[in-house]
FIMIVEX-822468 format. One record per residue (C-alpha): residue in one letter; y, x, z. Coordinates in Angstrom, 1 decimal, always signed. Layout:
R  rest       Y       X       Z
R     a       Y       X       Z
...
This chain:
R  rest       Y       X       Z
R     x   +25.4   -58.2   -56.0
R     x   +23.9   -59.8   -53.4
R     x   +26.2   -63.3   -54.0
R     x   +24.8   -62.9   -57.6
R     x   +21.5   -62.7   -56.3
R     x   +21.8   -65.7   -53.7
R     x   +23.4   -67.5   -56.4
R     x   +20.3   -67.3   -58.4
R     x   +18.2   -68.0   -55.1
R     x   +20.0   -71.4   -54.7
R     x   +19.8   -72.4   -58.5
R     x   +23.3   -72.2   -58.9
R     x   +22.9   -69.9   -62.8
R     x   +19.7   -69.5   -64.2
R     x   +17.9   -66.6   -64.3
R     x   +18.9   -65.3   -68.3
R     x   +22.9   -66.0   -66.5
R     x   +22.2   -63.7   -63.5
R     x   +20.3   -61.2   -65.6
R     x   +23.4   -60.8   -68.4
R     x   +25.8   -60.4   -65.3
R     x   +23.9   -58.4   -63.6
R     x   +23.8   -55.7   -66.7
R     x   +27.5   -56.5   -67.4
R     x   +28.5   -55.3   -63.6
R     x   +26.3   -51.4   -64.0
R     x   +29.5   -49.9   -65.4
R     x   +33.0   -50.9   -66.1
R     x   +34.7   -49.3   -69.6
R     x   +38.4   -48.3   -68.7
R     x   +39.1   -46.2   -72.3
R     x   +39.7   -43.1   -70.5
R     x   +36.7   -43.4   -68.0
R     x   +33.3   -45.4   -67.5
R     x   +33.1   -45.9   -63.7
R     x   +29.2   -46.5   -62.8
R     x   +29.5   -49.5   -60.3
R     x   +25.8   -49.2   -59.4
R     x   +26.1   -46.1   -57.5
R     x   +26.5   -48.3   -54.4
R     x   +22.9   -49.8   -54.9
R     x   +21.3   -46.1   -56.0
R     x   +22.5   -43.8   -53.6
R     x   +24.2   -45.7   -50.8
R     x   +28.0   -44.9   -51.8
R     x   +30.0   -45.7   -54.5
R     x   +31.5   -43.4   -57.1
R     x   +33.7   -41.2   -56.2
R     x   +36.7   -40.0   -57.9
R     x   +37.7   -36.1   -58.6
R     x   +41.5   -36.4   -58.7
R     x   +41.8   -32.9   -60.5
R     x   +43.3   -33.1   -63.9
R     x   +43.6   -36.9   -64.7
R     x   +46.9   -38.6   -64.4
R     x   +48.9   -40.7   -61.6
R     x   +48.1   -43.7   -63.9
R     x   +44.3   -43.1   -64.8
R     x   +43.4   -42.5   -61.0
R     x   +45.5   -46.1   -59.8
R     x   +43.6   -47.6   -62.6
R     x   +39.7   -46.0   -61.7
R     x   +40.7   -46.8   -57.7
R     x   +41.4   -50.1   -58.3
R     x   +38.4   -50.5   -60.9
R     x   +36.2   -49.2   -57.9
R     x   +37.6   -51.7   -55.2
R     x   +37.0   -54.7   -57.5
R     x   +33.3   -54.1   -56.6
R     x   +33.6   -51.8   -53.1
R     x   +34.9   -51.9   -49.8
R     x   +35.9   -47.9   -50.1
R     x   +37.2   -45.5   -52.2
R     x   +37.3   -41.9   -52.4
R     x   +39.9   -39.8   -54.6
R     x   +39.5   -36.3   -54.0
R     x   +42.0   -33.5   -55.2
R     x   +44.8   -35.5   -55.7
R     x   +48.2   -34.3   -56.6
R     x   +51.5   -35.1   -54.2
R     x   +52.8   -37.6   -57.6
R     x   +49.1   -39.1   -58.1
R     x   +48.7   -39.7   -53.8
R     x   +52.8   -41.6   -53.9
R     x   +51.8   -43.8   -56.8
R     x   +48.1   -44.5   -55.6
R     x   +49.9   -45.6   -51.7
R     x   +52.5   -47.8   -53.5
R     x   +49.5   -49.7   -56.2
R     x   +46.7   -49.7   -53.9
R     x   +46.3   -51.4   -51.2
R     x   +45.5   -50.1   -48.1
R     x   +45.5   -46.8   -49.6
R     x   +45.5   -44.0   -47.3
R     x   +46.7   -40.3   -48.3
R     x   +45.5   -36.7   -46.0
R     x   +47.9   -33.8   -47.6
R     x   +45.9   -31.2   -46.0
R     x   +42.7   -32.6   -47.4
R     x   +44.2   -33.8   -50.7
R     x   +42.6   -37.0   -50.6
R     x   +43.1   -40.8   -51.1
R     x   +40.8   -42.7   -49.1
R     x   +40.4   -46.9   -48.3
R     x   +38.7   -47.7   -45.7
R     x   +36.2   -51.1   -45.3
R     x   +38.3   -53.3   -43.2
R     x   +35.1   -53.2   -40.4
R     x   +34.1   -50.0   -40.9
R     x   +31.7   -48.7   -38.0
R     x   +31.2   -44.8   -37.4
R     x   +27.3   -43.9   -36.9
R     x   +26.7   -42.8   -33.6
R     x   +24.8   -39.6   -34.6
R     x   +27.4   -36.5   -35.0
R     x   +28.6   -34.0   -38.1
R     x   +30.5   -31.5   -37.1
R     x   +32.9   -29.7   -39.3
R     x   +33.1   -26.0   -38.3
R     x   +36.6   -23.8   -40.0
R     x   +36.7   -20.0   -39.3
R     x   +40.8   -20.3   -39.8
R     x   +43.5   -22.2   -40.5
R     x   +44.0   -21.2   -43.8
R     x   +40.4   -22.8   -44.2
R     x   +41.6   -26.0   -43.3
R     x   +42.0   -27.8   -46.5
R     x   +38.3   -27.4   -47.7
R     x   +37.2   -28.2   -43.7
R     x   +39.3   -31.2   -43.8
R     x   +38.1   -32.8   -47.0
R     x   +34.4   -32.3   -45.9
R     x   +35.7   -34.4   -42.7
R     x   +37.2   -37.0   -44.6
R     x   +34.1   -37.4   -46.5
R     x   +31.7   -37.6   -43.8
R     x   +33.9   -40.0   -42.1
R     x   +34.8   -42.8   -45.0
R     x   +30.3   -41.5   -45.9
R     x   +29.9   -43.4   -41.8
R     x   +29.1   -40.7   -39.9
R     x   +31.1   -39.9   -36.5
R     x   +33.2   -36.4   -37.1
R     x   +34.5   -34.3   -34.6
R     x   +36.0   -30.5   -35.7
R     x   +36.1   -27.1   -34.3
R     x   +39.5   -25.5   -36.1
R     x   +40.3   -21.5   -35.9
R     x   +36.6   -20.4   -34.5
R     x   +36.0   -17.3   -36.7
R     x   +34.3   -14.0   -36.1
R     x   +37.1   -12.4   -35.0
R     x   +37.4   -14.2   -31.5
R     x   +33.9   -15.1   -31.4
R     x   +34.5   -16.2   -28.1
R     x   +36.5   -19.3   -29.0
R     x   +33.3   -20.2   -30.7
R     x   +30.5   -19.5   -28.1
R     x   +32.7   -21.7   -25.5
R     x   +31.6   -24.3   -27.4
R     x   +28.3   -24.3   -28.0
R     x   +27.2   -27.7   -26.2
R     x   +29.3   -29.2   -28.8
R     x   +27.2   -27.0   -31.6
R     x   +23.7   -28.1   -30.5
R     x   +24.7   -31.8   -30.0
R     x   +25.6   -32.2   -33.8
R     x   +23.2   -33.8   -36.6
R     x   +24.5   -32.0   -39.2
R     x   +27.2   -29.2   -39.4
R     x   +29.6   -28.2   -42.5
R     x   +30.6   -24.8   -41.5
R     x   +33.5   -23.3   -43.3
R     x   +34.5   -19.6   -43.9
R     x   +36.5   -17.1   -46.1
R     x   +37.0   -14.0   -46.1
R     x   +33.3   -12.1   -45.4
R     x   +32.1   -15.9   -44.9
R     x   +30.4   -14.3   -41.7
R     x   +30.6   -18.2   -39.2
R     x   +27.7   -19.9   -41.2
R     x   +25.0   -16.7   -40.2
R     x   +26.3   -17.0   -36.5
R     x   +26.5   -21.1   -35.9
R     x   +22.7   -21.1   -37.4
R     x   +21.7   -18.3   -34.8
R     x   +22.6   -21.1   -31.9
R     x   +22.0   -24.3   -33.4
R     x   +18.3   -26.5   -34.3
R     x   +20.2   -28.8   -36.6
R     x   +20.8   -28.4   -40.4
R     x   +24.5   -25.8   -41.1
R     x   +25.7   -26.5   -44.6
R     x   +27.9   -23.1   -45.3
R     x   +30.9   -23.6   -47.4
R     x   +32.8   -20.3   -48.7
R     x   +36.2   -20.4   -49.2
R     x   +38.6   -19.1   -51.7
R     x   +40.6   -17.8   -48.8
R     x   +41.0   -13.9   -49.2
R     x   +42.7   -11.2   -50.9
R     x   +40.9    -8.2   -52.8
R     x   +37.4    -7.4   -52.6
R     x   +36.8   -11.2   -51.6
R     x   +37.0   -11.8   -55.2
R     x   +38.1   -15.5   -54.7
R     x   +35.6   -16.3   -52.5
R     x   +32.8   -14.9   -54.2
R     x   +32.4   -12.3   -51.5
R     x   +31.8   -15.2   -49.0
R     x   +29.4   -16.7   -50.9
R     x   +27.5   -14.3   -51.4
R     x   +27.2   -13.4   -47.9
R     x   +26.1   -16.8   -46.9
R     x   +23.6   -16.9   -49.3
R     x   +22.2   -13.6   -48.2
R     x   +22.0   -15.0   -44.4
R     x   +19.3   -14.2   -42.2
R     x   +19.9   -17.2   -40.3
R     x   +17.2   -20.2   -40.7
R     x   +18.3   -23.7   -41.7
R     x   +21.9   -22.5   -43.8
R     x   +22.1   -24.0   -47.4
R     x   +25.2   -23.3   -49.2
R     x   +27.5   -25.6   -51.5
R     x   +30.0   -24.2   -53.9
R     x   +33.1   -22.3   -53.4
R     x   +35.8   -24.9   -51.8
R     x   +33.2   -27.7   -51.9
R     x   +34.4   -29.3   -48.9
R     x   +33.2   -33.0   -50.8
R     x   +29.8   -31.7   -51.5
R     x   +29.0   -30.3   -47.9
R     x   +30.6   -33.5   -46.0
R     x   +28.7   -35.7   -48.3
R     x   +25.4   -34.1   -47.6
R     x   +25.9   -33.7   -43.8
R     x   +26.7   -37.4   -43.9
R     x   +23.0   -38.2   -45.8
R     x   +21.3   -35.8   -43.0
R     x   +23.8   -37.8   -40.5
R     x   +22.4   -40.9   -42.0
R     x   +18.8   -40.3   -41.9
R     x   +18.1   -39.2   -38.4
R     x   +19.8   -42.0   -37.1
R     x   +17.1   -44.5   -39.2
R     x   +14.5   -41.8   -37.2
R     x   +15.8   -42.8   -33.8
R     x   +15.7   -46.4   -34.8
């Protein structure tokens, strides 16, 4: 976009040339999907791709439609056969198997200096936890994690609680009776995005239970994203990230 634009600047195409490219280049057909390539300029990152139910080959094909006109991807949900046929066709690709994501990273890419923190109540919470991570991260902001702090041993999380109140944002994560996100907003001043998890057996309904909890908090300053949205909190932590480091500018 912006060669197109100083190509215009310069008089190198005429106006009518830059205008028919420029409408060409808002969204590429691939038959199976129409990726927006415009996202970039609307909402600061590029489309990202939701690996969960489309082929090895239609998820190769979107990625590299995306880096034709990116620096980054992001391919969430990705199967073990989609992530080994996306490392051997795209380069640079990167795959987390805990997370389930494909990633590719701008060559320069430079971590914010302002902090989200990704909070998990257990190990068994780790996948959704990690893929809010990996978000936030390839989104620019700096990430750090607290693994295994749930109410059970709430004393693994008060330890850290310098650590909790020098965070932008937090993505808190829980299963189970989703209890964490009430107890991190009690001792933090920053934004908590709450995350249930599926994680659970019987009356936790899948997650449901947790959810419900968290939206019944007492706690100031938790919103809650879906069940397992570890994508949608990271993402939003990273646009909080974002916008109080432009404040401190």
């Amino acid at each position: 976009m912006r060669e197109l634009l100083e190509a215009v600047r310069d008089g190198r195409i005429d106006i009518e040339t830059g205008l028919e490219r420029l409408k060409s280049q808002a969204f590429v057909d691939l038959g199976h999907t129409t990726l927006d390539t415009h996202r970039e300029l609307r909402c600061g990152h590029p489309e990202v791709v939701y690996g969960a139910s489309k082929t090895p080959v239609q998820i190769v094909e979107i990625a590299r439609a995306i880096l034709e006109h990116h620096e980054r991807l992001l391919v969430t949900r990705v199967s073990d056969e989609a992530a080994r046929l996306c490392l051997l066709e795209v380069p640079r690709a990167r795959h987390n198997a805990i997370a389930r994501t494909i990633t590719v990273e701008p060559e320069q890419a430079v971590a914010g200096t302002g902090l989200v923190l990704v909070v998990c109540a257990g190990t068994s919470d780790l996948p959704v936890a990690e893929e809010a991570a990996v978000t936030a991260r390839l989104c620019g902001a700096r990430v750090e994690q607290l693994r295994d702090v749930g109410v059970a041993g709430l004393h693994r999380l008060l330890a850290r609680t310098e650590l909790l109140q020098s965070a932008e944002a937090l993505v808190v994560v829980a299963g189970m009776e989703g209890a964490l996100p009430s107890v991190v907003g009690g001792l933090v001043d920053r934004p908590v995005i709450a995350v249930p998890t599926s994680v659970g057996y019987g009356a936790s309904f899948g997650g449901i239970a947790a959810l419900l909890a968290m939206l019944n908090t007492c706690a100031s300053g938790v919103a809650v994203v879906n069940i397992d949205n570890g994508f949608g909190a990271g993402y939003m932590a990273a646009l909080i990230n974002a916008r109080a480091e432009k404040g401190k500018r």
